[in-house]
N, CA, C and O atoms as a GROMACS GRO file, in nm:
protein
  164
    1UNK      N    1  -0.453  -0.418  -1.976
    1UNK     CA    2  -0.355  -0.512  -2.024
    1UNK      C    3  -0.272  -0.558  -1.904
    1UNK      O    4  -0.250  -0.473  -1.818
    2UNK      N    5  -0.227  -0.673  -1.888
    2UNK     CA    6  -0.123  -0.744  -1.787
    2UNK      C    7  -0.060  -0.836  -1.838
    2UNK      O    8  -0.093  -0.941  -1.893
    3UNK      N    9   0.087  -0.758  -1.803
    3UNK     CA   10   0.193  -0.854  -1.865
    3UNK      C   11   0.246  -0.929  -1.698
    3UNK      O   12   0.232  -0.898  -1.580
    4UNK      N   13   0.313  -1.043  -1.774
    4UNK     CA   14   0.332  -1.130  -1.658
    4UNK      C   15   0.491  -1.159  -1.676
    4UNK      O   16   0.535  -1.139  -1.789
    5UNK      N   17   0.561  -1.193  -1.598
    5UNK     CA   18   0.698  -1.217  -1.587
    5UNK      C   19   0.686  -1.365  -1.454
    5UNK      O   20   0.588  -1.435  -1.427
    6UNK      N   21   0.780  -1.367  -1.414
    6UNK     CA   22   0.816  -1.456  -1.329
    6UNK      C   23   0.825  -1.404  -1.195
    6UNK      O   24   0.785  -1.474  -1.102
    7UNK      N   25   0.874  -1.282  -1.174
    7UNK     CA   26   0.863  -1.196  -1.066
    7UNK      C   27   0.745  -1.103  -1.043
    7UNK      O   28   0.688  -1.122  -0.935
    8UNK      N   29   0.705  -1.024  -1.105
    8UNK     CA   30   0.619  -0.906  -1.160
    8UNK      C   31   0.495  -0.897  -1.240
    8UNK      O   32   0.496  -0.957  -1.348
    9UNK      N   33   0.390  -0.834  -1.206
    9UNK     CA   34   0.258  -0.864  -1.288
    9UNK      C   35   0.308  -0.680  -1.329
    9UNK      O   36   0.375  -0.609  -1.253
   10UNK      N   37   0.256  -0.640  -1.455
   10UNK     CA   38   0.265  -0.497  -1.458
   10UNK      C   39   0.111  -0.539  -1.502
   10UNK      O   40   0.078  -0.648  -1.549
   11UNK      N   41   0.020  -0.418  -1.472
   11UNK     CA   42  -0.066  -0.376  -1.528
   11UNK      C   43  -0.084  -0.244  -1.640
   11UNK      O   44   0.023  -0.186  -1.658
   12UNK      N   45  -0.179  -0.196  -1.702
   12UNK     CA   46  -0.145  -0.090  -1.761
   12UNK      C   47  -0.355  -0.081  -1.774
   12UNK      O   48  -0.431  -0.108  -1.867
   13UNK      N   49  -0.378  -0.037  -1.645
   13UNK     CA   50  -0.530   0.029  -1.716
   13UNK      C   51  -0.521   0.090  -1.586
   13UNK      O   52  -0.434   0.070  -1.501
   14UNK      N   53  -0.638   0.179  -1.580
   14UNK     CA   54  -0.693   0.247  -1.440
   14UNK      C   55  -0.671   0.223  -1.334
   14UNK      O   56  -0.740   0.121  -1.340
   15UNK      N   57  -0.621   0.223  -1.188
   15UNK     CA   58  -0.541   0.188  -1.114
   15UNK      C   59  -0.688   0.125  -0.994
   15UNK      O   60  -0.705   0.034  -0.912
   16UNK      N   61  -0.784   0.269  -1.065
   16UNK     CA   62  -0.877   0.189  -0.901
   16UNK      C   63  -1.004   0.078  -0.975
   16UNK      O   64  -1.109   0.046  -0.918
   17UNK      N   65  -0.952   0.024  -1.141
   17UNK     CA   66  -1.050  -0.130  -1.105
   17UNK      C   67  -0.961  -0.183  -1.111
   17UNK      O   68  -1.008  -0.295  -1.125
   18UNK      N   69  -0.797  -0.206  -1.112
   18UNK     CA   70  -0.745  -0.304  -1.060
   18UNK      C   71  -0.714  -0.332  -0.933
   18UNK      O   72  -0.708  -0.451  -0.900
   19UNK      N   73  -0.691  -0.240  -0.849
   19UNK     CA   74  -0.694  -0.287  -0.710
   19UNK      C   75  -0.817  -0.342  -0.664
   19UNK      O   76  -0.786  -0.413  -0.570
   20UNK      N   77  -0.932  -0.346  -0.679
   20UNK     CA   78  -1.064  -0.413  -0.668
   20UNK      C   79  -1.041  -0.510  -0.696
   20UNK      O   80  -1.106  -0.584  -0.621
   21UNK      N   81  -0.946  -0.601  -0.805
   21UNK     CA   82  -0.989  -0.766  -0.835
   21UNK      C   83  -0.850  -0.804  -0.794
   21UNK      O   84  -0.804  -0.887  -0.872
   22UNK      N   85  -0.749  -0.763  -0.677
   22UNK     CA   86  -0.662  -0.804  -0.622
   22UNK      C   87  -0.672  -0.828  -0.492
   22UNK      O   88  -0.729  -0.743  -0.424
   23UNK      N   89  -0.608  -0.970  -0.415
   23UNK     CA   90  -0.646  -0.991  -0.334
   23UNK      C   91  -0.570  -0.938  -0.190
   23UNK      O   92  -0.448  -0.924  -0.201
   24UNK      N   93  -0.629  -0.909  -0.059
   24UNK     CA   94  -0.601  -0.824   0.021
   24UNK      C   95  -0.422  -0.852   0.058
   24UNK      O   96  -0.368  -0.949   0.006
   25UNK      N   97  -0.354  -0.774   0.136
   25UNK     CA   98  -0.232  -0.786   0.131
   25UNK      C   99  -0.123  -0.857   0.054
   25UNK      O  100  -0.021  -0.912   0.095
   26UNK      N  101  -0.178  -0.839  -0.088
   26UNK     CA  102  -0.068  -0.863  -0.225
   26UNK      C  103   0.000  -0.754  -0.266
   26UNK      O  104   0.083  -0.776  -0.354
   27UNK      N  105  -0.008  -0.669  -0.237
   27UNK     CA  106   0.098  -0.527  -0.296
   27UNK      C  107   0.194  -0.531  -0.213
   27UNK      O  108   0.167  -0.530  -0.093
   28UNK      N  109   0.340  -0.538  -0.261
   28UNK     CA  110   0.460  -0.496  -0.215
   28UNK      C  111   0.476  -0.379  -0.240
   28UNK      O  112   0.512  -0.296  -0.155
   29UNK      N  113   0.454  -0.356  -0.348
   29UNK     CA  114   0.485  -0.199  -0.442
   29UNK      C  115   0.444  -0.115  -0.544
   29UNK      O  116   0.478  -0.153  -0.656
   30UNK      N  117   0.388  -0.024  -0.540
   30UNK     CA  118   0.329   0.066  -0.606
   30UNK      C  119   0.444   0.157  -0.679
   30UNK      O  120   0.518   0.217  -0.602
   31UNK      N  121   0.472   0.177  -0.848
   31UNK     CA  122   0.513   0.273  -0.902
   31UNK      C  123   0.435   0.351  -0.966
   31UNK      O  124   0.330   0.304  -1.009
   32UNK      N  125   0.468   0.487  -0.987
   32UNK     CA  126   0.342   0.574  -1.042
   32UNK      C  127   0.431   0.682  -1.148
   32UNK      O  128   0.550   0.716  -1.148
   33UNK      N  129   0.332   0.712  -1.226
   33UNK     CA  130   0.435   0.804  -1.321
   33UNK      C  131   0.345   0.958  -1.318
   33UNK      O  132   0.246   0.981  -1.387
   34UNK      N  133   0.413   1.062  -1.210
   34UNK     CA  134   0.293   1.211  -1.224
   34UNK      C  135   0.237   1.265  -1.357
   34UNK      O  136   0.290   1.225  -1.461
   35UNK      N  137   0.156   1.332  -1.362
   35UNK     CA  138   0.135   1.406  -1.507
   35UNK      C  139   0.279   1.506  -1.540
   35UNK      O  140   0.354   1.552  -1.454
   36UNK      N  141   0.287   1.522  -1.669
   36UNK     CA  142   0.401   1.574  -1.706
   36UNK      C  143   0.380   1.779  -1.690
   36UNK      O  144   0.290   1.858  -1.718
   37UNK      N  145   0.524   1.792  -1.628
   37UNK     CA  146   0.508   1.880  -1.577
   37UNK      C  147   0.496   1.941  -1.436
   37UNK      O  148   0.550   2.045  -1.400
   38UNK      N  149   0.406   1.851  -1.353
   38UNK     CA  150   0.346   1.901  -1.286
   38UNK      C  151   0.482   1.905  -1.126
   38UNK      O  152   0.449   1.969  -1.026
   39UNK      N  153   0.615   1.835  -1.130
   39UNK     CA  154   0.719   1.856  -1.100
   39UNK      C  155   0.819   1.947  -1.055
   39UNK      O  156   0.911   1.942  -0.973
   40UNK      N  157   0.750   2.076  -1.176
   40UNK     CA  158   0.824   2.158  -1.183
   40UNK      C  159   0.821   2.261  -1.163
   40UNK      O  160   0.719   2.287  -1.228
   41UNK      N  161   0.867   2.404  -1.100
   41UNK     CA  162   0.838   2.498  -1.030
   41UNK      C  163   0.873   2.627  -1.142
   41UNK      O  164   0.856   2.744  -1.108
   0.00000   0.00000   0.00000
């Protein structure tokens, strides 16, 4: 799924076939969310 804004594309599927159909030096920024838990000691 890709939502679009005016600033921002979010995606929401598998991270490595979307970087495949993006074109070379378009990423400013990568956010990531860890598995839950795995944070914590």
């Amino acid at each position: 799924m890709k939502k679009e804004s005016g600033f921002i594309d979010l995606y929401e599927r598998d991270c490595m076939n979307v970087i495949k159909d993006l074109p070379d030096n378009s990423i400013d920024l990568i956010v990531t969310d860890s598995p839950y838990r795995t944070t914590q000691r």
